[in-house]
N, C-alpha and C positions, 0 to 999 in steps of 0.2 A: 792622542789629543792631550794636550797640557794649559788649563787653564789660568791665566794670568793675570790677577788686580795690579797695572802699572800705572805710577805717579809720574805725569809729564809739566814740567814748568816751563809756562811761556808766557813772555809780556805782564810779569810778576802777578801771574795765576795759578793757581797749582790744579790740573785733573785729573779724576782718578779715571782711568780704561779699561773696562773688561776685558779682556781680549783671549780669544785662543788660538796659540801659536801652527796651529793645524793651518791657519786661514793666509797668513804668509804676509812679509811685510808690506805688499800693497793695500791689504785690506787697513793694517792699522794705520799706515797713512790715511786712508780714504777718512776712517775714524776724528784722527788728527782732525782734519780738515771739516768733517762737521760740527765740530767743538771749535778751533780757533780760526775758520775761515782761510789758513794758509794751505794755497795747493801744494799737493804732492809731490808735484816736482821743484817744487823752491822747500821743500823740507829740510832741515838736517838733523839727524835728532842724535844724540851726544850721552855718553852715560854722565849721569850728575857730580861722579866724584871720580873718574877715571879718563873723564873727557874722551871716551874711545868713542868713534862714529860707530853707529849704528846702521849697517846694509844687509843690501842680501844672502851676504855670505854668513852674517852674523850667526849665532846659536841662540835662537829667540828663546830658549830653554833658562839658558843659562845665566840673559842678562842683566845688571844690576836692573831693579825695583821701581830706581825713580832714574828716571831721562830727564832731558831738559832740549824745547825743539828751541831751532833757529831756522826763521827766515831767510832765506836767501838773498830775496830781494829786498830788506831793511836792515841796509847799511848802516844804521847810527843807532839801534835800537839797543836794549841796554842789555839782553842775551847778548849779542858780539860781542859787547863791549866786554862782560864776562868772559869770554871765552878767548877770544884775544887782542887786548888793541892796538899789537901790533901790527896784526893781521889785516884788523880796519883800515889801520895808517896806509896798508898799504894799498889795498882795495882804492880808499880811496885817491891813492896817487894815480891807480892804476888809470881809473875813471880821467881823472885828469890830464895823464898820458896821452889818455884815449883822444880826449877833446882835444889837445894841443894836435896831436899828428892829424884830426880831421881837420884843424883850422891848416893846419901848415900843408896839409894836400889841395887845400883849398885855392892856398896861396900860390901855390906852383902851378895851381890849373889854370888860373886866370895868367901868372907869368909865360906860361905858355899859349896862351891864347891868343896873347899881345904876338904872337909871332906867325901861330898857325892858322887865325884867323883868318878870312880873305878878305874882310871888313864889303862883305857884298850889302849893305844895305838894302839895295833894291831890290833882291830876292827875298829880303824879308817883308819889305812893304805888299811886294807883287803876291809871297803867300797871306797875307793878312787883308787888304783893303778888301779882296773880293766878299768877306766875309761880312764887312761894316755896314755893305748895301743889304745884304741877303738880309739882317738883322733887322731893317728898320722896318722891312716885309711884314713884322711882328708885330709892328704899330697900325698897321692896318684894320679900320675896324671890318671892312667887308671878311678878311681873313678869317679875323678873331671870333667875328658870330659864324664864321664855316664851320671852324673848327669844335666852338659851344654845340652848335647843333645835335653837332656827333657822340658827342660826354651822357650817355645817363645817368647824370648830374645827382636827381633824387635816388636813387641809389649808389653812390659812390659817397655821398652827405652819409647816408645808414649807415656804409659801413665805415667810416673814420670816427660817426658819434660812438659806433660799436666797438670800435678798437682804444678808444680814451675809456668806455667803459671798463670794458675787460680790465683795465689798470686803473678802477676804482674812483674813475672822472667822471660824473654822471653830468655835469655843469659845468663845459669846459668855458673858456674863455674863446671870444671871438680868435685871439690869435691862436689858441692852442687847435680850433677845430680846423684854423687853416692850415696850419701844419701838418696835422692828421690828413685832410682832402689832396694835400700834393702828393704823398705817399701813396693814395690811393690812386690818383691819378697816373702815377707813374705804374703801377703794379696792373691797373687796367690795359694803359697803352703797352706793356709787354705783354698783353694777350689778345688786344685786336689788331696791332700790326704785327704783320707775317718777315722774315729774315727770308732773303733770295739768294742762294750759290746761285742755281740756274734755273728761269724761268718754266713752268711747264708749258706744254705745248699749246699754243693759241687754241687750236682747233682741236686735239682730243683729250687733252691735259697728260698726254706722258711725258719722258722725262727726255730734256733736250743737251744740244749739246754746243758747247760754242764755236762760232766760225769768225769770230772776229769783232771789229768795230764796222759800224755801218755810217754813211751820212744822214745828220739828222732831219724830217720834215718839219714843215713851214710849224704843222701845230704841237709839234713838239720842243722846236726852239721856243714857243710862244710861251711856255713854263718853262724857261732856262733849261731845256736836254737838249745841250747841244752834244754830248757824249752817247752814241747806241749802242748797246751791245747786241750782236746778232748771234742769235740761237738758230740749229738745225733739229725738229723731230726724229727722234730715233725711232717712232713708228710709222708717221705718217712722210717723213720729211718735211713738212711746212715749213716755215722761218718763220718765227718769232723775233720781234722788237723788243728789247726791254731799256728804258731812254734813262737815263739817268738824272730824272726833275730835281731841279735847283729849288723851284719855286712851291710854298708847302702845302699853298692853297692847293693847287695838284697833288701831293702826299696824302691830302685829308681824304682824297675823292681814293686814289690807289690804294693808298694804306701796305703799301711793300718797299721792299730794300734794303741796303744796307747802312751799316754805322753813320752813316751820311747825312741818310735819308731817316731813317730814325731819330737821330738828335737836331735834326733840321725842326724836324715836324713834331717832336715833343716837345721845343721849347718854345715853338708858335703857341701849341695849347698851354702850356704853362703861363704864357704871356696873357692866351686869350681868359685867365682865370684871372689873371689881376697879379700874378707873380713877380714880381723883380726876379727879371734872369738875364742868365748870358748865355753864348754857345760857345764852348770849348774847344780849342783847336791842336790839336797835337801831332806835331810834325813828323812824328813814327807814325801817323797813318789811324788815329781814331779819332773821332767826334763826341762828346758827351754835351751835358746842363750842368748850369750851378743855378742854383736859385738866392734867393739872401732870404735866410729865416729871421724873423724877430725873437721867436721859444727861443733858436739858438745863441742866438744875436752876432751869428756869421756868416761868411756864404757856406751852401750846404755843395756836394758834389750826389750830382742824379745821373745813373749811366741806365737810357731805357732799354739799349740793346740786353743788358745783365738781369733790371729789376732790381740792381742795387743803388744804396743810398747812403749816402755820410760814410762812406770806405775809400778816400782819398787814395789810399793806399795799393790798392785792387792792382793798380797795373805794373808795379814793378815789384813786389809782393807774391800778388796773384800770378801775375801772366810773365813775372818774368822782363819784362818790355825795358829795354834801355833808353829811357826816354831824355830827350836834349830840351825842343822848346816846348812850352805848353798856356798858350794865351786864351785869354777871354775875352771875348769879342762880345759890347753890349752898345747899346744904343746910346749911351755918352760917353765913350771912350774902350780901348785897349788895353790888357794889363797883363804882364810876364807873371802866373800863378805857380810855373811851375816847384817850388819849393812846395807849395800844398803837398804836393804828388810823388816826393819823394825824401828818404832819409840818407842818402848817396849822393848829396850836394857837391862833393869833391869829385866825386865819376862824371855825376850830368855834366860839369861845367868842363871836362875833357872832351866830351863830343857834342860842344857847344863850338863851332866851329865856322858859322856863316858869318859872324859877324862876333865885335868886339861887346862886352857889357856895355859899354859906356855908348856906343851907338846906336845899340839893340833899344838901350833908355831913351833914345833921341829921335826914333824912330816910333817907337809907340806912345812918347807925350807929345807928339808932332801930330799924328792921327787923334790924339786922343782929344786935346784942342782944336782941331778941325770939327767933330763931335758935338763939342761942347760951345760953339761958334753961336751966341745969342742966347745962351741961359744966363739967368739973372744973377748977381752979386751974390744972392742969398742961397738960391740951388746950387753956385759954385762950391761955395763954402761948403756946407753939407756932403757935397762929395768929396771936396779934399782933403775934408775931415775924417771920412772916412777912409778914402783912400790909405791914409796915413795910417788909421788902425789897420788894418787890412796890414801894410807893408810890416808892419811892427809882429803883428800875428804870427805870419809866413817866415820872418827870423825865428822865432821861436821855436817855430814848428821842428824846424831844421834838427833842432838835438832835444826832443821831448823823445821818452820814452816810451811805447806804443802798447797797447797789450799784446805780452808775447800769447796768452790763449787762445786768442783771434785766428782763426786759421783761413785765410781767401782765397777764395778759388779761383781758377785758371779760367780763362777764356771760356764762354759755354753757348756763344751766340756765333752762326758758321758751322759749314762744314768741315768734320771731325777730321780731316785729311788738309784741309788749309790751315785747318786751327795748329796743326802741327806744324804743316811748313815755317809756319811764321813762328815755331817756338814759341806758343803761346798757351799750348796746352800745358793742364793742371791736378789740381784739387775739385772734384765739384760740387763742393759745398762750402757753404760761408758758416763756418760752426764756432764754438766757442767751448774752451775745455775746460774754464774755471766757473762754471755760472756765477751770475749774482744768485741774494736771496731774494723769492719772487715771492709773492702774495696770490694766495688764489679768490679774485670776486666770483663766489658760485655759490651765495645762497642762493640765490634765484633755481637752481639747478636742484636742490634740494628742496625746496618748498614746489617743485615743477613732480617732482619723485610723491613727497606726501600727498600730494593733490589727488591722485590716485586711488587711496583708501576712501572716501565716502564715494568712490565712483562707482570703485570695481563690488566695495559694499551695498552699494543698493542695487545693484545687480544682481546678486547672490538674496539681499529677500527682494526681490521679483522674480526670484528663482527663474532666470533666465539661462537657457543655453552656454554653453561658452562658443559656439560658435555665431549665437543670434550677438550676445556680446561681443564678440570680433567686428561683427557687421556695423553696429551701433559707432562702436570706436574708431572704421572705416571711414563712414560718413561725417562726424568729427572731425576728424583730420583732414578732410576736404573742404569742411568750414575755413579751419585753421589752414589753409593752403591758399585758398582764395582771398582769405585776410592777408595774409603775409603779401600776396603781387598787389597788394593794394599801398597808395601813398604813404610811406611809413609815417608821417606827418598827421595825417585824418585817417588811418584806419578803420574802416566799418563794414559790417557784411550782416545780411537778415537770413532767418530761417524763418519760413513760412509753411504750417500744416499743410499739408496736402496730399497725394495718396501716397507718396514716401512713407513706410510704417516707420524706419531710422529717424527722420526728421519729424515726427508725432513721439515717439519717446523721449529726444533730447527735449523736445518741446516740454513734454509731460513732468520730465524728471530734472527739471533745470537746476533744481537745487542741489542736486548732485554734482554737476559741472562747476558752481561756486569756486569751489577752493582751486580747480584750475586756471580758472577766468582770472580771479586773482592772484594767480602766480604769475599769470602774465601781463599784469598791470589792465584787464579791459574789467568792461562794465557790461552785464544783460540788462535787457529792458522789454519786457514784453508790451503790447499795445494791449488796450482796454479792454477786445474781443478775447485773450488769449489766443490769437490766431498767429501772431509772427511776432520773432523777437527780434530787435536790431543788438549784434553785439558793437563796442566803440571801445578807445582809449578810455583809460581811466586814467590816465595821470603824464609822466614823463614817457613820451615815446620809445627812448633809448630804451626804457624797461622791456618793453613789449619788445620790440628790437632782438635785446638778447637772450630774452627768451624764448621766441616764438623756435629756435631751432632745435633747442632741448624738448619741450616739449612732440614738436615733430615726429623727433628721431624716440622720445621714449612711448609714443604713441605706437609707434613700429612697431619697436621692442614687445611691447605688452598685447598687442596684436597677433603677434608671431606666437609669447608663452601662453596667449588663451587657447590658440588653434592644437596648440599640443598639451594641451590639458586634459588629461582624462577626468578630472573629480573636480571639475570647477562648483567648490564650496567652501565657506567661511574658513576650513582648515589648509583651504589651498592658498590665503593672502596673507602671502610670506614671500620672502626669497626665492627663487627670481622674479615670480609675477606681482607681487608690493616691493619696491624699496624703500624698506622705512628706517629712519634715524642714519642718515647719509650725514658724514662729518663733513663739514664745510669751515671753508674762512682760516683756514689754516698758511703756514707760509712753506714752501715747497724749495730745496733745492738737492740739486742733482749733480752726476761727475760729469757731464756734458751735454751741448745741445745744438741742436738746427739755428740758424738765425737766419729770416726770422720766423719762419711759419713751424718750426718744429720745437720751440721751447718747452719748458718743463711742467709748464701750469695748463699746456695745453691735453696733458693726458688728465688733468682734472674741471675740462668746461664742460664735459656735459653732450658734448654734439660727435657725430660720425665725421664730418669733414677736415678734424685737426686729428694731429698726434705731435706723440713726443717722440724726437729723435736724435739718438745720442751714436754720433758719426764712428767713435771708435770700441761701442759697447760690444759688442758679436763676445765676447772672449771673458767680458766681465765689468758690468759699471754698475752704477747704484743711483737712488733717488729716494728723500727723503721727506716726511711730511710733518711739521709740527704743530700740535692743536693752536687753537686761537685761544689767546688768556688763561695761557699752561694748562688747560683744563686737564684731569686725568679723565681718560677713559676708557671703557673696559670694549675690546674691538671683538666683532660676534662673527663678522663675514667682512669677505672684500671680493669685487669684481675686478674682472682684467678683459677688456675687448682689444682683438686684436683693431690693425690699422688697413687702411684702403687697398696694399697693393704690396709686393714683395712679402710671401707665406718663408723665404728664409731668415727674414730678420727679426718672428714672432719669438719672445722670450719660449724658452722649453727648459730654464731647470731656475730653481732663485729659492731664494730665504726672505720671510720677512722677518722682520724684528720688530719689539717695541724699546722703550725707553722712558724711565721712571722721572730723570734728573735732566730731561731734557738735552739728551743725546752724549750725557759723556759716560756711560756703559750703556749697553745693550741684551736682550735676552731672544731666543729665538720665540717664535708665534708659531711660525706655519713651515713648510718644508714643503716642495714639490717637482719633483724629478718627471723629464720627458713629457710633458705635455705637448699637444698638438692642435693646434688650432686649426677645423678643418674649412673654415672659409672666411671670407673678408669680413670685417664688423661682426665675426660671431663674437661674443660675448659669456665667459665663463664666472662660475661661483664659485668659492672654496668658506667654506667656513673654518673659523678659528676654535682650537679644542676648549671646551670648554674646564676648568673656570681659566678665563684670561686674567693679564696682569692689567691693574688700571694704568696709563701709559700715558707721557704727553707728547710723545711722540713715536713715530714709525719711520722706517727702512726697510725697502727691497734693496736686496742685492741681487742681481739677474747675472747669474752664473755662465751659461749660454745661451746663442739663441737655434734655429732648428737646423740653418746649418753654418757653421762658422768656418767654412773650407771656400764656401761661394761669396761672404760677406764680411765687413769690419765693424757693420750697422746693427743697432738695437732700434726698432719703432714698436710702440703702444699706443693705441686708440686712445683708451680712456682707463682709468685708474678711481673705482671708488668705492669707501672704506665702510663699513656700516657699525655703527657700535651699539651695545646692549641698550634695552630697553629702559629709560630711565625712572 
């Protein structure tokens, strides 16, 4: 091991790196990149005075002192310009080459077009109008309250107020909450409607098998299935029906199907919300939503078969897909989107082929006008207006450059045998390998952790049990459970004396529960008798909200370490049964992550139901924590809970680090080789040797995970940090 103090200038800053050359140049990149935000792979890093690149091969022994990095991706910055502008010149001719040859491929596609087109207009009218009626279906109010019905409306509100929380929105604005509830919306409906390869079996639900198209009945024409698919039972034989409904009022009651039938019937509910949408048409064979956001102040793209949102990109990206047309179909008119959807404008318009541009345009402002037949002067306007933006956008789009870290996945809705046929299979995840810097809101989570101590402390002088006190905290959290299915809006729940002895001590000892009551934004109020208490909101609900599930899960927790307490006393309320002095409010980033339910902030909320997961960690990636208001502080312990599912992707070897200067050296904390997590959500301690260094920031590096032969994945529950006593 050779330890090295290296000077790197970048973007006329000079850092100093601790670094040791044992750890190999990926780690100092990674380094780099916590200090100037430039990912690893758009590095280059240059000796200062011999201009030699620095790689893998290099003798990190041996090399000059002070480097100088360069961006890859900031062409005009004044490192290139240093290094060479010749090199610029030519770069950027290159760039320009580039755009000349896609304009001129462009040009020859449509020159060829004019030839190999068949100018069929009518095929394109004939795929399009059927869709203009199906849409107005959406205007329907009997539909639209079908559809409401079905929406657990006050629960879907909770969780969008909950997710602008999480991001530090306690008081969103009526438009941002809507925003937030479509998303939910969308992420609901990919788990109460079902995807159908093949029906199961009417009569015993096994697995069937297909025999064909059948003719359709009276009451299934009568919802647009004039298309049957006829299944055979592979156990019973029976024949099953499966109709292929047009109509969505039908969809809301079946709730199955395919991309069709999905995007049919999410965009009724979207509609039935008050949404500005369209239904997407795409003539390689899928169906999605666009909605129009105001937050965004563009149209968004929602695919419900996926669960994803605002990834235009997804299908020739993701899946691969060579797509030609792709229209929007809304209730004032038709619009050719497909530039949204794609950065191969020169290829799509090669097997654009049914017809010419210029009568593809003639054909969908002919419909579009038909549409638009008796709206006012003023609603015209407004749309043409926008229209206009919109067309102006979609050029743009065309040569913006996309984030390369973005990785989209393949096809994931279908069976895994068609998803191939059709060359659609991929990636299955939608991850992201440059993260942003994220913010972590968890005091709450922290103040959820202290609340504990005058609990578990008056317990200890009522010299109580540790297992009477298990029971106590049982019942408790059945309070808190019954609260929680209660209207996140009015919250409230009584405890009434009675011969429950558990609910005669919470009664007895209410002052004790205080500090949790107010972690969780509620209020006690006992009546006059001291016979029952009502507990209620104390304040902004979202509070209660996001806490009600930290608490929960560390009710569990604390539950579980009384039941295995042999000495439950005063000398036992410590680590792990108190957590006290949890670092909170710090900003978090990492070498990669889930998008979106596994980002990097999620291994510090506090709850069982998230983790963090970094799609290419197995082999070696990192995440890093920086206090709030640089503060230094001196770190005593930290906790590591494993995550919900897959025991091969638990970290088993890593280093933490701290850092004095706010990440540009590092010194080692902690070390820990082979660890084993032996079940889901367990939950491990390691304390930090004592004296630590005061810090204002921390790093794990997670070296491997338990088996890296089966996985490419690193996932962590939760992550939190506990510092000395102040």
């Amino acid at each position: 091991m050779v330890a090295r103090k290296l000077q790197v200038h970048h973007n006329g800053s000079n850092y100093d790196v601790d670094y040791d050359t044992d750890d190999g140049l990926e780690v100092f990149k990674f380094q780099l990149f916590s200090l100037t935000f430039v990912p690893p792979e758009e590095q280059k890093i240059l000796g200062d005075v011999d201009d030699r690149t620095v790689s893998t091969d290099s003798d990190l022994v041996a090399i000059t002192g002070k480097l100088r990095l360069v961006s890859i991706s900031e062409g005009g910055k004044e490192e290139q310009k240093q290094e060479s502008s010749s090199r610029s010149d030519a770069e950027f001719l290159q760039s320009d080459e580039e755009l000349a040859r896609m304009l001129q491929a462009e040009e020859d596609a449509l020159m060829l077009q004019q030839f190999a087109a068949s100018e069929n207009d009518a095929l394109i009218e004939a795929r399009v109008r059927p869709y203009v009626d199906q849409v107005l279906m959406y205007e329907d109010p009997v539909r639209q309250e079908a559809a409401r019905k079905t929406v657990p409306k006050d629960e879907l509100e909770e969780k969008a107020l909950v997710s602008l929380a999480k991001e530090g929105n306690f008081n969103p604005s009526k438009t941002e909450q809507d925003h937030a509830f479509l998303l939910q919306l969308l992420f609901w409906f990919k788990q109460s409607f079902r995807w159908v390869n093949a029906p199961p079996c009417d009569g015993c639900g096994s697995e069937t098998i297909s025999q064909g198209m059948g003719v359709a009945l009276a009451s299934e024409l009568q919802f647009g299935g004039s298309r049957v698919e006829i299944y055979r039972c592979n156990f019973c034989q029976r024949i099953t029906r499966f109709p292929r409904y047009n109509d969505p009022l039908k969809l809301v009651e079946t709730r199955r199907g395919r991309c069709g039938e999905w995007a049919n019937c999410f965009t009724l509910y979207c509609r039935a919300f008050g949404y500005e949408c369209r239904l997407i048409l795409d003539f390689t064979d899928h169906l999605w939503t666009e909605c129009f956001s105001p937050v965004l102040g563009r149209w968004m793209h929602l695919d419900p078969c996926e669960g994803v949102y605002d990834r235009p990109l997804l299908y020739e990206s993701g899946w691969n897909k060579k797509l030609n047309y792709v229209i929007a179909i809304a209730k004032d008119g038709v619009y050719d989107v497909t530039k949204r959807y794609t950065r191969k404008w020169h290829e799509v318009l090669s097997r654009r082929n049914i017809t010419t541009e210029s009568s593809l345009s003639t054909v969908l402002n002919k419909i579009t006008h038909e549409c638009r037949r008796g709206f006012t002067s003023q609603v015209l306007s407004v749309l043409e207006d926008r229209d206009e933006k919109e067309r102006l956008a979609l050029e743009g789009d065309l040569y913006s450059n996309d984030d390369a870290s973005i990785s989209l996945p393949g096809r994931r809705s279908g069976d895994e045998e068609w998803r191939k046929s059709r060359l659609e299979f991929g990636s299955d995840s939608l991850s992201c390998s440059s993260c942003p810097i994220r913010s972590c809101v968890d005091e709450h989570v922290t103040r959820v952790y202290d609340s504990f101590l005058p609990l578990l402390s008056n317990f200890v002088k009522e010299e109580i049990s540790h297992s009477r006190a298990a029971e106590v905290l049982e019942f408790f959290k059945r309070v808190l459970m019954d609260l929680q299915k209660s209207p996140f809006r009015v919250r409230r729940v009584s405890i009434g004396s009675g011969s429950n002895s558990n609910e005669s001590f919470v009664l007895r000892s209410l002052l004790s529960f205080d500090e949790l009551l107010n972690a969780l934004s509620l209020v006690s109020k006992m009546d006059t008798d001291g016979k029952k208490v009502d507990i209620s909101l104390a304040g902004n609900p979202v509070k209660t909200s996001i806490a009600l599930p930290v608490a929960l899960d560390a009710l569990d927790e604390t539950i579980r370490n009384l039941k295995k307490c042999e000495n439950f006393s005063k000398d036992s309320l410590s680590l792990p049964l108190l957590k006290l002095d949890r670092v909170h409010s710090g900003s978090v980033l990492a070498s990669g992550e889930e998008i979106p339910v596994g980002i990097a902030t999620s291994a510090f909320d506090g709850i069982q139901a998230t983790k963090w997961e970094e799609p290419n960690g197995a082999r070696g990636c990192w995440i890093s924590y920086k206090v709030s208001d640089n503060q230094k502080l001196k770190l005593a312990a930290y906790e590591l809970m494993s995550a919900n599912d897959a025991p091969e992707r638990d970290p088993m070897d890593w280093v933490l680090e701290g850092s004095d200067d706010g990440g540009s050296s590092w010194y080692r904390l902690d070390e820990q080789t082979s660890q084993i997590f032996d079940s889901r959500f367990q939950r491990k301690t390691y304390r930090v040797a004592s004296p630590s260094r005061p810090s204002t920031a921390f790093r794990f590096r997670f070296l491997a995970v338990r088996d890296v032969h089966s996985t490419s994945r690193l996932q962590i529950g939760s992550i939190d940090l506990y510092s000395e006593s102040k």
